[in-house]
C-alpha positions as a printed NumPy array, in Angstrom:
array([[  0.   ,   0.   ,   0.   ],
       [  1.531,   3.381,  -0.971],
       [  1.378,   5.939,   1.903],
       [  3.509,   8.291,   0.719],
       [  4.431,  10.463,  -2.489],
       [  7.925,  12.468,  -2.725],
       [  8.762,  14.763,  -5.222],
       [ 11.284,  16.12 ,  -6.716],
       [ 11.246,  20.561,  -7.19 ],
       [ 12.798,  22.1  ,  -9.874],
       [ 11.164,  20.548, -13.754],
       [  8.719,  18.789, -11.722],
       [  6.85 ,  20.832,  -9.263],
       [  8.164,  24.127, -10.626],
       [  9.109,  25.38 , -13.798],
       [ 12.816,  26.394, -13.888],
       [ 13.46 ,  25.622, -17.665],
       [ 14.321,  29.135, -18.779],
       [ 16.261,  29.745, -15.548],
       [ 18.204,  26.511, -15.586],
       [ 19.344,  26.451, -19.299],
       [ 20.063,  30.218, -19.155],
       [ 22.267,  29.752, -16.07 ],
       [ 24.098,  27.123, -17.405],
       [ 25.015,  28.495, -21.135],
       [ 26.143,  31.718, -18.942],
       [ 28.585,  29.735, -17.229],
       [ 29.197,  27.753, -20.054],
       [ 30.458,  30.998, -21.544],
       [ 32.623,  31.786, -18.651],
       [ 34.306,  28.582, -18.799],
       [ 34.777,  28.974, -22.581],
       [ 32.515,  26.216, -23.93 ],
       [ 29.828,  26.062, -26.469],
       [ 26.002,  27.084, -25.976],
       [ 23.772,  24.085, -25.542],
       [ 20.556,  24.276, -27.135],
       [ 17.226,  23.091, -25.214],
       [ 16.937,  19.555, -27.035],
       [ 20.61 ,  18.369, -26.48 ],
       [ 20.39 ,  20.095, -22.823],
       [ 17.33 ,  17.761, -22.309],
       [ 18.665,  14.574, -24.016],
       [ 21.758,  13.961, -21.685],
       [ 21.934,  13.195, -17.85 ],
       [ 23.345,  15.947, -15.607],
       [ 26.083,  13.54 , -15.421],
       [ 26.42 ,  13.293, -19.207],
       [ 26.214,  17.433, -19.367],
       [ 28.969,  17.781, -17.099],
       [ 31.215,  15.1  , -19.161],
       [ 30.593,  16.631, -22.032],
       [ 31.264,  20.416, -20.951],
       [ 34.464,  19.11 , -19.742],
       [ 33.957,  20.503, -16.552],
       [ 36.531,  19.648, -14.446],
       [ 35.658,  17.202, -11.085],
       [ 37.097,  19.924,  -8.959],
       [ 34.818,  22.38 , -10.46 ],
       [ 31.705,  20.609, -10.58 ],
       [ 30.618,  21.762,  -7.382],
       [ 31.508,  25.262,  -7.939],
       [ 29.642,  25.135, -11.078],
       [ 26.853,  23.549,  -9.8  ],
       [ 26.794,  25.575,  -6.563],
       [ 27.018,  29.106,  -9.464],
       [ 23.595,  27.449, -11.112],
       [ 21.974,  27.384,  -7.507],
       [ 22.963,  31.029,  -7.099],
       [ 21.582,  31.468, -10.375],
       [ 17.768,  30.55 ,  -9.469],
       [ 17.566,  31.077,  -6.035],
       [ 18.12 ,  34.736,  -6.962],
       [ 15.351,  34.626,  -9.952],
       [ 13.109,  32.377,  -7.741],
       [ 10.291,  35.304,  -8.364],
       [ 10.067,  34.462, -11.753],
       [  9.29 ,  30.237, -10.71 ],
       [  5.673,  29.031, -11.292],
       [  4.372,  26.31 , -11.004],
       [  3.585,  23.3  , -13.988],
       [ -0.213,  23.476, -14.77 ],
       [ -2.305,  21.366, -12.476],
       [  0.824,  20.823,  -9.925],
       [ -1.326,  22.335,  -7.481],
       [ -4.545,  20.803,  -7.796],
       [ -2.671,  17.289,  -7.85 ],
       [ -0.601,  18.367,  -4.86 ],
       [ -3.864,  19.4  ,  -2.875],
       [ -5.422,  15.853,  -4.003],
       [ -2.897,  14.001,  -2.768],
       [ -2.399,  15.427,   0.32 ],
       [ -5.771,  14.026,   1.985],
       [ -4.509,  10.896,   1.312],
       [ -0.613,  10.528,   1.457],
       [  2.141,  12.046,   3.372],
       [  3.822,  14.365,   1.229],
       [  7.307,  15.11 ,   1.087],
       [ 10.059,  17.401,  -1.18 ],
       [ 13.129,  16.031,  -1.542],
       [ 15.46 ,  18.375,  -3.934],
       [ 18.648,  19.832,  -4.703],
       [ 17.446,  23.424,  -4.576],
       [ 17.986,  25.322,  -1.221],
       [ 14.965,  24.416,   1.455],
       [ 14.253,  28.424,   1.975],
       [ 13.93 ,  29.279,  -1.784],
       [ 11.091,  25.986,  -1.64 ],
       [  9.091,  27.307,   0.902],
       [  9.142,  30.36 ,  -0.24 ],
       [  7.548,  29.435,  -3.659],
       [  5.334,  26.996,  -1.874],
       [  4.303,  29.851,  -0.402],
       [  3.7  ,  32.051,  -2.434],
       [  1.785,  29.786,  -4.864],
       [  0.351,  26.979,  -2.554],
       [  0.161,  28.791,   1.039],
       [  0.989,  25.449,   2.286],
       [  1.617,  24.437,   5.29 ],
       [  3.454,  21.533,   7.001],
       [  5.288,  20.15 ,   3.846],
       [  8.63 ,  19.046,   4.703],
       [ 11.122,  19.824,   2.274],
       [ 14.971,  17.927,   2.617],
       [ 17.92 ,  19.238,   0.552],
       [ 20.209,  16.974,  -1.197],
       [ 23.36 ,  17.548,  -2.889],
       [ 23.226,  16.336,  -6.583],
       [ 24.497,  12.785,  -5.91 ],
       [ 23.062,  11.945,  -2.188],
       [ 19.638,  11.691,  -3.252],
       [ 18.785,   7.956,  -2.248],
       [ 20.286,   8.941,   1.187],
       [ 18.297,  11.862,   1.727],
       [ 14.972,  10.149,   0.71 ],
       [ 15.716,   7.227,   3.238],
       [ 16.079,   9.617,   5.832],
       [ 12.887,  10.838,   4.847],
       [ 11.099,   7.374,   5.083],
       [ 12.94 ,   7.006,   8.033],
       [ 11.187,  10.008,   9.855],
       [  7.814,   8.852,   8.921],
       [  8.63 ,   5.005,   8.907],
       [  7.877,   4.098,   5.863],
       [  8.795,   0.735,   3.93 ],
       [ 10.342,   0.869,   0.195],
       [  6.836,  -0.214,  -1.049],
       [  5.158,   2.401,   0.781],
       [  6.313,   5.379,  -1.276],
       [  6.215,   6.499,  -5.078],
       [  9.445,   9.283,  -6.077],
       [  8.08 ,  11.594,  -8.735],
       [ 10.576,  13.131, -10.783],
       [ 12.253,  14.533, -13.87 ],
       [ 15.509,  13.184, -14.812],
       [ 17.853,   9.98 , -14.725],
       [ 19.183,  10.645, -11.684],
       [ 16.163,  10.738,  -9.896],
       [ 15.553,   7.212, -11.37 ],
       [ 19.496,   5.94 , -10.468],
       [ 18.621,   7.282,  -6.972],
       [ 15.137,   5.443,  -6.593],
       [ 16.686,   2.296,  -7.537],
       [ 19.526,   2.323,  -5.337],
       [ 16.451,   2.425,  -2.611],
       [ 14.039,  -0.178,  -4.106],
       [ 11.299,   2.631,  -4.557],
       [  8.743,   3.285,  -7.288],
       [  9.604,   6.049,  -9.325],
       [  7.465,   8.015, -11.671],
       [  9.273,   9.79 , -14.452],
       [  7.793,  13.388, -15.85 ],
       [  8.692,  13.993, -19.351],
       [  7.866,  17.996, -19.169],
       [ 10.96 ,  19.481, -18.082],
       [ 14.896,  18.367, -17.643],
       [ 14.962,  14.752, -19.945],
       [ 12.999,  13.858, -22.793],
       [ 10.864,  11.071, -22.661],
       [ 13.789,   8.659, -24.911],
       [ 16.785,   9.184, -22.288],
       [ 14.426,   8.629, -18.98 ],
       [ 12.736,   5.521, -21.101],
       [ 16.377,   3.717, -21.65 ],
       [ 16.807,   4.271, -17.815],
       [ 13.624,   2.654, -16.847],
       [ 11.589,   4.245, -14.717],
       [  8.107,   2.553, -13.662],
       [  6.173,   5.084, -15.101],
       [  6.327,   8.225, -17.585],
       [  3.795,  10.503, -18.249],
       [  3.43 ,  13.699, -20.05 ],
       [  1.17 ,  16.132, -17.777],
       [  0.31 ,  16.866, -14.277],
       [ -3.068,  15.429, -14.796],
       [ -1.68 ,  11.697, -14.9  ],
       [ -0.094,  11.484, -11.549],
       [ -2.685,  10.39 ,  -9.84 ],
       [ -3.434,   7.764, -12.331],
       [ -0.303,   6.048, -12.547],
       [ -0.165,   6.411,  -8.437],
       [ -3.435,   4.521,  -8.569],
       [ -1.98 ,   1.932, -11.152],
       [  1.086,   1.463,  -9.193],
       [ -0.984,   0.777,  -5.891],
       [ -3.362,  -1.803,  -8.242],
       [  0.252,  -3.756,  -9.439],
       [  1.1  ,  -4.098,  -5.896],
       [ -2.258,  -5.652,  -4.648]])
């Protein structure tokens, strides 16, 4: 029985696009590399990106930390996907509800709210490889079993991180990967819009019983 429902923030709850792939081909020019277009930024892993910006491993957290930077100082101009909020509100009278994401906890709760008003989410931030850990420790809090939560997210590292775990995973096509790369990693589930959530939650519960 699924009791709980995790998500991931930035391409899944809220829509960073612009901000992310601006901030990135501004750095990109500061370190002297090519601009990536949308469709390659969205066909490649973060890993992948990294690799092939040649990014050096002793700079990838100072890039990555310069992309944080980046939104958390634009988080104004976040909004939320279409129907995030009316999923998020439908959920909530029947699962625990958690945020686990690699953008800074106050910039969250601030767009939480001012879009939701919510109250009593809890929101855990994770560096961009820790993410298993820091979802554990959120199952931990509110002991829950692997087959008591679904992880919905938007890229191939939210599915590596779910499997290291043994938890379900849904994968959202509408913001960091396409629908091809997060297929070849596997996910349970990928839809295409907000409005589906529920029903793959409900077909995931229905494969279980």
């Amino acid at each position: 029985m699924i009791k709980a429902i995790f998500w991931d923030f930035d391409g899944t709850i809220a829509d960073t696009t612009t901000l992310t792939i601006k901030a990135i081909n501004t750095l990109a020019k500061e370190y002297n590399r090519e601009h990536i277009p949308r469709e390659t930024f969205r066909a490649q892993s973060i890993k992948n990106l990294i690799k092939n910006m040649h990014i050096h491993r002793r700079q990838v957290i100072l890039f990555v930390r310069k992309i944080k930077r980046y939104i958390q100082s634009n988080y104004t101009n976040i909004h939320s996907f279409p129907w995030i909020e009316e999923v998020f509100h439908t959920l909530s009278k029947q699962y625990i509800q958690g945020i686990v994401t690699s953008n800074k906890s106050s910039t969250v709760q601030k767009h939480l709210d001012k879009e939701w008003f919510s109250k009593n989410i809890e929101i855990i931030h994770c560096g961009l490889w820790n993410k298993a850990k820091k979802i554990k420790k959120l199952m931990k809090r509110h002991k829950l079993q692997n087959n008591e939560v679904v992880y919905i997210g938007d890229e191939v590292r939210d599915i590596e991180a779910c499997k290291q775990i043994w938890i379900k995973i849904i994968a959202v096509s509408w913001w960091y990967n396409n629908q091809e790369i997060l297929k070849e990693n596997t996910p349970n589930m990928i839809i295409s819009h907000p409005k589906d959530i529920i029903d793959s939650i409900k077909k995931i519960e229905n494969q279980k019983s």
